[in-house]
VEXDREN-2710 file (C-alpha; in Angstrom, 1 decimal):
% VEXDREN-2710
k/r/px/py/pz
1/UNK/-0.9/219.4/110.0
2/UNK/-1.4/216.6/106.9
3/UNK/0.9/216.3/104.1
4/UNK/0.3/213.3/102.8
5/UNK/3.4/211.0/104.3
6/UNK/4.2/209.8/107.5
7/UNK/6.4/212.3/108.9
8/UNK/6.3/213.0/112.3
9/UNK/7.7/215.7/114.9
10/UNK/8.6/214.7/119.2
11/UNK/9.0/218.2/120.5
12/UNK/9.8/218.4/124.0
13/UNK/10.3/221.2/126.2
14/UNK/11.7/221.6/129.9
15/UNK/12.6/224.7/131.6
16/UNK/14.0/224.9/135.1
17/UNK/14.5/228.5/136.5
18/UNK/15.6/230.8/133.3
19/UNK/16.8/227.3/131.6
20/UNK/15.2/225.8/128.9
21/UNK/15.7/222.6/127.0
22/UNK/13.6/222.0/123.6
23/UNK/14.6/218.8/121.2
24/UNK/12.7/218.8/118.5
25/UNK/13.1/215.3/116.3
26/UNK/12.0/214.1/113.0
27/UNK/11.1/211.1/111.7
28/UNK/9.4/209.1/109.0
29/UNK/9.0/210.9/105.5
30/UNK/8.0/208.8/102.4
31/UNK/4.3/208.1/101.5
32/UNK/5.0/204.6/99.6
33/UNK/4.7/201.4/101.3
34/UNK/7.3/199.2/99.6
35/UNK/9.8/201.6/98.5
36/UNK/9.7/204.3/101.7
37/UNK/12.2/207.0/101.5
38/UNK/12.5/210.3/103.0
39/UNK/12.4/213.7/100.9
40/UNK/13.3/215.7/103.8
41/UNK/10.2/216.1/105.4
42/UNK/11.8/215.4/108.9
43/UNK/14.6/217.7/108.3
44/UNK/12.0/220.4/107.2
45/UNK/10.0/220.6/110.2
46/UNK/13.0/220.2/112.5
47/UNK/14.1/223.6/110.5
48/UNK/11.0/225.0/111.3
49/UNK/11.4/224.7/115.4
50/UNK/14.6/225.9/115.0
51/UNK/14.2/228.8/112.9
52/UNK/11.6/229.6/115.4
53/UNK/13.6/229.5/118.7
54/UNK/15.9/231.7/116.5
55/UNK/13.8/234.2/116.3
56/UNK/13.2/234.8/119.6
57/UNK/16.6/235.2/121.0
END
């Protein structure tokens, strides 16, 4: 998915018998090249995974 910064999502998932282990990390965020802050971006999608996992329990 685009959205015009550089935020990125490492989403790993490892199950061992009825274990599972997902990490989910953000990073990046602002679109300017001198002056790049994050909005939140990270912390969105991160939100996202989680809300999802939720969901399923």
């Amino acid at each position: 998915m685009r959205n015009g910064n550089r935020a990125s999502l490492s989403l790993t998932v490892v199950g061992s018998n009825s274990n599972i282990f997902i990490s989910a990390i953000g990073a990046g965020g602002g679109s300017g090249v001198f002056l790049s802050f994050s909005l939140g971006a990270e912390d969105n999608m991160v939100a996202i995974v989680q809300n999802s996992i939720e969901q399923m329990r």
